[in-house]
C-alpha positions, -999 to 999 in steps of 0.1 A, spaced: 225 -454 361 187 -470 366 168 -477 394 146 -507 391 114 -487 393 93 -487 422 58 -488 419 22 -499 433 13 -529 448 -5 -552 421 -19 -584 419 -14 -590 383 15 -610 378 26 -617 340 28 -649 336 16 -670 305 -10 -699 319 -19 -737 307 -57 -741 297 -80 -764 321 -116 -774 332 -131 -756 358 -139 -773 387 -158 -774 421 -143 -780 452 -124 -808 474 -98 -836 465 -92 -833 421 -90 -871 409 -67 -860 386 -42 -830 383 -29 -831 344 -23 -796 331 -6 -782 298 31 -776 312 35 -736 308 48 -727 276 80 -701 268 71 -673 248 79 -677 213 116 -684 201 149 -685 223 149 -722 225 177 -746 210 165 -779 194 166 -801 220 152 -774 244 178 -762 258 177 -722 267 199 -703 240 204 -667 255 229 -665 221 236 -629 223 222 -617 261 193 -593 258 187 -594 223 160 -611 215 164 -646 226 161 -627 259 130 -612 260 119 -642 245 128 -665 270 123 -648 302 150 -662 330 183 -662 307 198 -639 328 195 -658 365 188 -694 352 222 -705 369 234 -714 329 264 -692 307 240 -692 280 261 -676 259 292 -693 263 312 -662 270 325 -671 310 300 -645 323 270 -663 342 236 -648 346 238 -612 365 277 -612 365 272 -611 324 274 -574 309 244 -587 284 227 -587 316 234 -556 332 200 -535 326 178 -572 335 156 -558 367 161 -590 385 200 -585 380 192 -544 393 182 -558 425 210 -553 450 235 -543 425 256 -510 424 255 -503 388 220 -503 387 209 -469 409 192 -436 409 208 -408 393 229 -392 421 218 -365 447 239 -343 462 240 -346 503 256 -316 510 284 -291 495 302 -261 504 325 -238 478 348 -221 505 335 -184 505 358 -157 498 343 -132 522 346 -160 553 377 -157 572 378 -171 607 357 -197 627 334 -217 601 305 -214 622 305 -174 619 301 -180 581 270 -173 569 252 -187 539 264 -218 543 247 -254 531 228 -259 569 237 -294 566 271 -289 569 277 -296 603 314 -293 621 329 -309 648 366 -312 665 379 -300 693 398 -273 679 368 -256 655 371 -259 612 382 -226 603 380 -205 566 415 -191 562 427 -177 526 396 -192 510 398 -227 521 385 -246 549 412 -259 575 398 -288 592 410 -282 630 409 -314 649 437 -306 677 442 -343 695 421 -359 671 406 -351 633 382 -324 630 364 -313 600 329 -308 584 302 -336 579 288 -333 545 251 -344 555 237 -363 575 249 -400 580 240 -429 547 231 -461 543 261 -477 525 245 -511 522 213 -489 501 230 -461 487 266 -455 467 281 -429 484 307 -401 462 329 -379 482 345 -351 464 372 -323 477 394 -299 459 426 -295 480 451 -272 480 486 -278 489 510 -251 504 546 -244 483 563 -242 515 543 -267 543 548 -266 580 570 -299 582 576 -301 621 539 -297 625 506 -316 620 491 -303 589 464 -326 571 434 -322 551 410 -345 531 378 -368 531 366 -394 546 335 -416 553 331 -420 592 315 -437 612 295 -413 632 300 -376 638 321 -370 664 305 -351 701 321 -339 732 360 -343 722 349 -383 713 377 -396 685 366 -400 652 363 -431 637 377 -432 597 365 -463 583 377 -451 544 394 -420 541 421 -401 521 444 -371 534 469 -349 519 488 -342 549 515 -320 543 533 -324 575 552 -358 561 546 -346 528 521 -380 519 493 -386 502 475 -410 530 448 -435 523 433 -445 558 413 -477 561 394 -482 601 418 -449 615 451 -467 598 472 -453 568 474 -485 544 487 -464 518 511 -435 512 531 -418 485 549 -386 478 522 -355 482 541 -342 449 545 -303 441 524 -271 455 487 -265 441 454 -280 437 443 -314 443 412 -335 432 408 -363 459 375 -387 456 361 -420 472 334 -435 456 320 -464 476 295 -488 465 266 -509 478 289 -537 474 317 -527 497 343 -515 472 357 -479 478 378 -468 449 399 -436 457 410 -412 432 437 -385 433 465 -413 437 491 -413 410 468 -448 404 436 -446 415 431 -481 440 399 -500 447 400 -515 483 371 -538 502 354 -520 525 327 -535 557 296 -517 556 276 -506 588 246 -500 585 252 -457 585 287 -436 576 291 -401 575 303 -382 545 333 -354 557 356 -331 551 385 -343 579 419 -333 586 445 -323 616 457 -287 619 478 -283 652 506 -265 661 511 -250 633 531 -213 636 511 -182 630 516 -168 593 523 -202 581 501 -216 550 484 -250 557 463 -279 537 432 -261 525 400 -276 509 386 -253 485 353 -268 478 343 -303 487 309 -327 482 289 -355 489 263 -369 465 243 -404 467 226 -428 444 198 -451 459 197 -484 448 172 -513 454 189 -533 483 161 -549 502 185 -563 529 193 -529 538 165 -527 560 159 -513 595 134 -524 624 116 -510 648 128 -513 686 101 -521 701 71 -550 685 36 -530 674 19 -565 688 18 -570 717 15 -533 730 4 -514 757 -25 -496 737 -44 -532 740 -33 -553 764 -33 -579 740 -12 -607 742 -5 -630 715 -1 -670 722 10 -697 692 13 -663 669 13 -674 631 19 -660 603 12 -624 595 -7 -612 562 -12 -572 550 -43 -560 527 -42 -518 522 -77 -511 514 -88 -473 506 -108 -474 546 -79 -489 565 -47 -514 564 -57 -546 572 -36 -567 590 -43 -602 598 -25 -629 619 -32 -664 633 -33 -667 670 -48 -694 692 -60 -712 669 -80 -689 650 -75 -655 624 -75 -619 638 -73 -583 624 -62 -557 634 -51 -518 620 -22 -492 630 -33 -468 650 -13 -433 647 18 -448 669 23 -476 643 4 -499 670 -23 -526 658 -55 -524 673 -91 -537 668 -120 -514 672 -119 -519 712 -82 -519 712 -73 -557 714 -71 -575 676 -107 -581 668 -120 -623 659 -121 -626 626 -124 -662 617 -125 -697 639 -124 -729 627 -149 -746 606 -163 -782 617 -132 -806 605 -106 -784 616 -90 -780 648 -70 -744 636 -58 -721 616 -31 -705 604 -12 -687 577 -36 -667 564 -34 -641 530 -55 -613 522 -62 -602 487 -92 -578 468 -114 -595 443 -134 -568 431 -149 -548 465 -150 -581 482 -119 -594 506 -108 -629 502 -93 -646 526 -68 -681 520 -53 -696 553 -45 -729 556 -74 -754 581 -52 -779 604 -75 -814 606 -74 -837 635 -48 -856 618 -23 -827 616 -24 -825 580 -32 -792 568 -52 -777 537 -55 -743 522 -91 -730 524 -110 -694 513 -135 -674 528 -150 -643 509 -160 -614 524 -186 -589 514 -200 -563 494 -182 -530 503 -148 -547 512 -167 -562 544 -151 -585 568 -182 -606 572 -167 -639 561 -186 -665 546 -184 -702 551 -149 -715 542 -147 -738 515 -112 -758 507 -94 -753 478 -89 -783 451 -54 -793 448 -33 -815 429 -39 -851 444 -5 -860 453 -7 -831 474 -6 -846 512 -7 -812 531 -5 -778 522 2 -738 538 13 -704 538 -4 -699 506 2 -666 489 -28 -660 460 -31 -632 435 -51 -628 402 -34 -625 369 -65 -624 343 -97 -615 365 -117 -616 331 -106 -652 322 -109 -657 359 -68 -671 363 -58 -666 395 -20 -681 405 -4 -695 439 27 -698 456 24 -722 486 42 -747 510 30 -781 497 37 -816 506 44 -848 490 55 -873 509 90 -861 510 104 -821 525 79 -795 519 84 -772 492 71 -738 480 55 -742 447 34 -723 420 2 -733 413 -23 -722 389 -62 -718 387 -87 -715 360 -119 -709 380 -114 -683 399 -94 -696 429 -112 -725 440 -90 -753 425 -52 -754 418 -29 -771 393 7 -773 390 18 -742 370 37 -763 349 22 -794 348 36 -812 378 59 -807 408 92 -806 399 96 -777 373 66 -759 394 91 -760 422 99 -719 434 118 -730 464 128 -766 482 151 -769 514 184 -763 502 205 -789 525 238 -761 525 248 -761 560 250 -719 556 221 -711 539 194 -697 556 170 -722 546 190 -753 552 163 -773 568 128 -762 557 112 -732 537 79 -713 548 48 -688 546 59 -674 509 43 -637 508 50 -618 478 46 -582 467 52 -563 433 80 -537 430 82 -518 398 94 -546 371 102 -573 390 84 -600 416 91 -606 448 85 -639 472 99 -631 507 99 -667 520 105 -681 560 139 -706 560 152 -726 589 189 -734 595 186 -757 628 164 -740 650 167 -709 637 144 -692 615 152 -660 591 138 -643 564 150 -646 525 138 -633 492 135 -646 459 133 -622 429 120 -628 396 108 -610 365 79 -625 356 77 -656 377 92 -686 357 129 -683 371 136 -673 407 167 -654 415 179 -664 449 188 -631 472 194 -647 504 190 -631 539 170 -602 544 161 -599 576 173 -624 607 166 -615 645 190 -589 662 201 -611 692 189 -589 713 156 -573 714 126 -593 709 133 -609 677 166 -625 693 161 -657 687 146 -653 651 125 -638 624 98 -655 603 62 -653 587 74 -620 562 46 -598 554 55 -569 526 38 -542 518 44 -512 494 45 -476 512 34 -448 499 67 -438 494 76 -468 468 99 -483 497 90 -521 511 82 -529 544 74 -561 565 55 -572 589 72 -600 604 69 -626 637 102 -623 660 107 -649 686 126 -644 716 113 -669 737 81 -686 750 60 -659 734 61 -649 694 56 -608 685 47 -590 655 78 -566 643 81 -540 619 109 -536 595 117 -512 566 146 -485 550 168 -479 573 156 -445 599 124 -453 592 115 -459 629 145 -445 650 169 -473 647 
């Protein structure tokens, strides 16, 4: 299987652009543009896409086919749920046939030479780690699992991701000819919810046991046998559960193998569990001769982890942040750059060693107030143009309305901004934010936008495009409508029911990615939109939402990704939690001691 590749941030984004005029600056009289243009071929007379045969050519010709909401091919497969589709990397995202090639976790062939308590073996995988309160044991060249009150056994690794990674448990068991039947005698696999400590009972959520006692073949589901059938005749037995991103766990070694739905925490434990107790001395028992556990990471970017505690405000500064605004994140090869609105003006700020931003005195250093004819700003977005930092953010006038201005920095990648300027939009365009800017052709001097725009009606994220460098923007596709990346969805359970925000996006390997602010109510949360080569937006929902708890509990907003060194994304992000805002961190799951 594939992994949509992860790569390095980029601000090239491959998108075909319409010709125009350059331009100076302020309102644009007029805003006609050449709508953007399909590649070559893939479209039907009267213009309608014809995917014909999936990804043969009127694919690649006609990027979108595969997550334009249309069975383009007429075979009752839609977009991503279509096998034409299956190797797309917008359809890879998130989806369990699409992962890494497998890694094994841990393993453990029962040694020969071992006989007695399994923690006097030696040579042994060291992340094999056993637990029970009667001790795993080799005996006859197999493992017996132990448990006494309560299952025992070996954890195969440490514990997974299941929402990130598909999980394979393997064992080889081997069934006595004459079991102990007026005993307790069961071995198997399981996933479980944590390892078990101090005599604490062991929670199965997806298991399989041969337990010889009743003579079954047991398929457990959250510590309850849902299945059984006859254990069948003396020797060895293959037992696997495979379970995937998507919650299905299919188990194998059944006289039919079964495929059950499965919840997914955000960690379960690969294991070797069982019962052995009371068993009579001499007597044979359920054995496991060798068993497994091997992983595939996939590309799930809602399986995401978050800090505990915020990295703004902390108690390296002092700092305190009022009316905190959206977040933005520039690497450059000195320092990460981090840069938020607060109190009515722009600040930066770096990690320090502890993950904490700080200016160069420790509190978030000024970076940018107003200009005359503004009151604030906010929303502001950081990209390179050569050695020189440019800055967008959007300028709030007396009026309330807001515009999306620039500031360049200079030589040397210095923060020494100079005057703003406001950027030329189309006219229609009443107010304007959260603009996110990168540069597709820096030769030709095409630079493209995604920001929140409005029109009189609900504001919408939209794509706009510029042909003089970034200083004035037309509709990507010639007006608002098919420019459109994202508009308030009106679904009483989607995240973005009632407004859309502060668009940030971030390049991962071959596909696009606009992590995007939605409201439902009062509640704000973070979604993502995913796209190949930005002129069809696949919708992936809820990423990240507060944890009801900490101080993100009352929401999550103002997304700010950045590429690792690693490949892995992670996000700045806002978290409210009551009167005052805070900047959180969120990323794979472990990375900060979650």
């Amino acid at each position: 299987m594939r992994l949509a590749r992860l790569g390095t941030l980029s601000l090239l984004f491959l998108l075909l652009l319409p010709a125009c005029d350059g331009g100076g600056v302020g309102r644009e009289d007029s805003d006609a543009a050449t709508p953007l243009s399909p590649i070559d071929g893939g479209l039907a007379a009267d213009g309608a896409i014809d995917a014909g045969r999936g990804l043969g050519e009127e694919r690649r010709g006609v990027p979108g086919t595969c997550y334009d909401g249309v069975d383009n091919d007429a075979d009752g497969q839609t977009d991503c749920a279509d096998e034409d589709c299956a190797d797309d990397p917008v359809c890879c995202v998130a989806n369990a046939a699409c992962c890494a090639e497998a890694r094994t976790s841990a393993s453990f062939d029962a040694p020969a030479a071992c006989d007695g308590d399994f923690a006097a073996c030696g040579g042994l995988d060291p992340a094999l780690v056993p637990f029970g309160a009667i001790s795993p044991s080799f005996e006859d060249g197999g493992l017996v699992p132990g448990g006494g009150a309560s299952y025992g056994g070996v954890a195969l690794g440490p514990a997974l991701d299941p929402r990130a990674v598909n999980v394979v448990v393997r064992a080889e068991v081997e069934i006595p000819s004459a079991p102990c039947t007026a005993c307790i005698d069961a071995a198997g696999i399981g996933l479980l919810d944590a390892v078990p400590v101090d005599g604490q009972r062991v929670g199965i959520r997806v298991g399989v046991l041969a337990n010889a006692g009743r003579g079954e073949l047991q398929v457990l589901i959250a510590d309850r046998v849902i299945h059984a059938e006859s254990l069948g005749a003396a020797g060895v037995r293959s037992l696997a559960i495979t379970l995937t991103i998507d919650g299905r766990a299919t188990i194998e070694g059944l006289t039919d193998a079964r495929t059950l739905e499965v919840a997914l925490p955000s960690a379960l434990v690969p294991a070797v569990i069982g019962r052995t107790d009371e068993v009579p001395a001499g007597a044979a028992t359920v054995r496991v001769r060798e068993a497994s556990a091997a992983f595939e990471a996939c590309d799930v970017p809602a399986a995401l982890g978050r800090a505990t505690q915020p990295v703004l405000p902390n108690g390296a500064s002092g700092f305190r942040p009022t009316s905190l605004g959206r977040v933005a994140v520039l690497d450059t090869p000195e320092r990460r750059l981090v840069v938020f609105a607060h109190d009515r003006a722009l600040y930066v700020a770096s990690p320090d060693a502890a993950g904490r931003l700080v200016g160069a005195d420790g509190a978030p250093d000024l970076l940018l107030t107003a200009p005359e004819g503004y009151e604030a700003l906010h929303d502001p977005w950081l990209l390179l143009h050569g050695e020189r930092v440019v800055v967008y953010f959007a300028g709030e006038r007396p009026d309330g309305k807001l515009e999306v201005l620039r500031a360049e920095g200079g030589p040397d990648r210095s923060l020494v901004l100079a005057t703003p300027a406001p950027v030329v939009l189309p006219v229609e365009v009443d107010s304007a934010d959260g603009p996110t800017v990168w540069v597709e052709d820096l030769a030709a001097g095409r630079w493209r936008m995604i920001a929140r725009v409005g029109t009189g009606e609900h504001a919408r994220l939209a794509e706009l495009v510029s042909m003089d460098g970034g200083g004035r923007f037309l509709w990507a596709r010639g007006e608002l409508a098919s420019s459109t990346v994202r508009a308030p969805s009106g679904d009483a359970f989607a995240l973005d029911r009632d407004e859309v925000a502060e668009p940030a996006l971030v390049r991962v390997g071959d596909t696009w990615r606009v992590y995007y602010a939605g409201r439902s109510g009062q509640r704000w949360s973070i979604g993502l939109l995913v796209s190949e080569e930005g002129s069809a937006w696949r919708d992936l929902g809820l990423v990240l939402a507060g944890d009801r708890s900490g101080f993100d509990a009352l929401g999550a907003r103002a997304p700010a990704p950045w590429l690792d060194d690693d490949g892995a994304v992670r996000l700045y992000y806002v978290g409210t939690g009551g009167d005052e805002g805070a900047i959180g961190l969120a990323g794979p799951r472990g990375t900060y001691g979650e």
